[in-house]
Phi, psi and omega in degrees: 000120169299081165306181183287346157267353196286123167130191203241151181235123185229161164275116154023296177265032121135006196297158189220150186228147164271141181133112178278343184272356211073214175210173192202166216194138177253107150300038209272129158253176191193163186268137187279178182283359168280341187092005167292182180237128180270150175251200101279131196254165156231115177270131176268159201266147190329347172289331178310153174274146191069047182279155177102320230246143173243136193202180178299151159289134200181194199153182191305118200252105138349132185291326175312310189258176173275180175293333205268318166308328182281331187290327184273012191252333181285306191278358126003286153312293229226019132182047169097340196274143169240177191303332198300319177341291249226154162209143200264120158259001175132157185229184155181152198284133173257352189206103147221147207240170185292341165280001180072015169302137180190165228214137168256121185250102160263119188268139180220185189237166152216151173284344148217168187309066193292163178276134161281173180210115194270148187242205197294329208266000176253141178233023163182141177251046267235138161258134195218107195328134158304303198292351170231041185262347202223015165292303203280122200304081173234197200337138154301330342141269177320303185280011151287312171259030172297282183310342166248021182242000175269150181255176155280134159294107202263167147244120163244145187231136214241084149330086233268317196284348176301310177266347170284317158254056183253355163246126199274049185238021168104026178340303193267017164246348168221112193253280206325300192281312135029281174293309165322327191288285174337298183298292191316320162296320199288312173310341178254345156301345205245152001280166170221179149260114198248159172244140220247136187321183158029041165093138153100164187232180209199131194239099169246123175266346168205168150246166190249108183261123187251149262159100170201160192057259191294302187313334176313316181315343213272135166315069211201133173190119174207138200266009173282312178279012207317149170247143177239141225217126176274140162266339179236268197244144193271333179296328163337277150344334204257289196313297179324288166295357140272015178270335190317312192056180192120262186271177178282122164275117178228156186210142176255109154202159167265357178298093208284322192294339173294284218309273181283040157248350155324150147288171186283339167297333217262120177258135152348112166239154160270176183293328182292331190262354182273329170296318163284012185255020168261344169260000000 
């Protein structure tokens, strides 16, 4: 079926983009059985502009809808996937031209590799290790905005009393079960794709939750989430392991007397942006 978008916008020097609305892409990862993070590709099929070439599944953006709507309905289409899969973290525009044309990148998560049903414009549908996304021949388009679209292996470490009492929803008459409720919301977000302070995304499969005085109690255990049990002061605690190095680190916390004792690598999530990512 043809929408009210369907069709070319061409430029001044003649160059042509599809999409009179512009056009918009599904960015969905999803986890290998290692816990990295995989994309889904679209090998296009020859017919296509740009065919042979690999890139997100996407298209033409309707005068009705939005981007996130138009990147999940393509992908829908050309491979199968419905909204219940997936869940939209969020988008940017990645491509605009002087003709006012423009490319939208909506990034989503799925909890497994799902299976596809590739229709006419594909000619092969692949989940493909981030680090060898850029072995393959693709889109020029895409592959310009590849590279500020890729994630990082995040370690996250969770000021767990910090962000528990950033909230006012009663907490402090049962703290155990409380820090039980949290971990638990927090586990069913993950993995995810997070966007990252001062530019660039991050790719998180568990978070490190530290855990001292009463909250040690809390009923809780998903390997998405591990618990570290402070034998003393969780800040202690917090600060030591981020002392660790290795991966890129970021720790939640709103405690400007922790935040300085961190290295200088290690970036600042607030308690707010990790909460919104429970809804």
């Amino acid at each position: 079926m043809r929408g009210d978008g369907d069709g070319w916008v061409v430029g001044e020097n003649g160059t042509r983009h599809w999409g009179k609305h512009g056009a918009a892409g599904l960015l969905l990862r999803a986890p290998a059985p290692d816990g990295g993070p995989t994309v889904l590709l679209q090998h296009r099929a020859l017919w296509s502009h740009q065919g042979g070439t690999w890139a997100l599944p996407g298209g033409a953006r309707d005068s009705h809808e939005s981007s996130a709507h138009a990147a999940v309905r393509e992908a829908h289409e050309e491979a199968g996937i419905g909204l219940e899969h997936l869940r939209v973290r969020g988008e940017m525009i990645t491509a605009r031209v002087e003709s006012g044309w423009s490319y939208t990148t909506v990034f989503a998560d799925a909890e497994v590799q799902l299976d596809t049903i590739p229709n006419g414009e594909s000619v092969e549908l692949r989940w493909v290790p981030e680090d060898m996304v850029d072995q393959l021949p693709l889109h020029p388009g895409f592959a310009a905005s590849w590279p500020t679209l890729r994630t990082e292996t995040l370690r996250v470490l969770l000021d767990t009393a910090n962000v528990l009492g950033s909230r006012p929803d009663g907490w402090w008459r049962d703290r155990s079960g409380a820090t039980a409720a949290l971990l638990s919301s927090l586990a069913a977000a993950l993995p995810r794709t997070v966007e990252l302070p001062g530019g660039g995304f991050g790719w998180l499969s568990q978070v490190e939750a530290v855990l001292e005085g009463e909250a040690r109690n809390a009923r809780f255990e998903d390997g998405r989430v591990p618990l570290i049990h402070a034998s003393g002061s969780g800040d202690d605690e917090l600060a030591r392991r981020a002392h660790d190095g290795g991966t890129r680190t970021a720790l939640v916390t709103a405690d400007r007397g922790l935040q300085q004792r961190l290295p200088t690598d290690v970036r600042v999530l607030s308690p707010s942006t990790v909460l919104s990512w429970l809804g």
